[in-house]
C-alpha positions in Angstrom: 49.8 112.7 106.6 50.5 109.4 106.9 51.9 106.7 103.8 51.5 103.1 103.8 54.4 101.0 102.3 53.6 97.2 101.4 56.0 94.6 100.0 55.6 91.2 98.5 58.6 89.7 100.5 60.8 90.8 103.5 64.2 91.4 101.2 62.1 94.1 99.7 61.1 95.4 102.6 64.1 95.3 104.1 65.5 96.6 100.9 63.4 99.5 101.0 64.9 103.1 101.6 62.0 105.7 102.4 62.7 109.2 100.5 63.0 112.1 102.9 59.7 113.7 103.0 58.0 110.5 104.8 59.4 111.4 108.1 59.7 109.1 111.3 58.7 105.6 111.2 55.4 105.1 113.2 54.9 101.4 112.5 55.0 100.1 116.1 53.6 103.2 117.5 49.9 102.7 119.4 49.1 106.4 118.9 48.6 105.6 115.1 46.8 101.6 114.8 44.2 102.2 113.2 41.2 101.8 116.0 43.0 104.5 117.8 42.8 106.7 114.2 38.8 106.1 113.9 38.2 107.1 117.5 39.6 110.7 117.2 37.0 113.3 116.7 38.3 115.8 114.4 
């Protein structure tokens, strides 16, 4: 599963405390842009 988080400005976002069930933060990680996602055969 993965959950998208958007904010209107950066103090929010770097306001932001993610509850526990979201796991690791994948932002910067290739294995999940989105090109990458749509490729995968499932």
């Amino acid at each position: 599963m993965l959950v998208e988080v958007e904010f209107e400005t950066k103090e929010q976002a770097n306001a932001f405390v993610p509850p526990e069930w979201f796991g690791k933060d994948v932002t910067f990680s290739g294995e999940y842009q989105n090109s990458r996602l749509a490729s995968k055969s499932y």
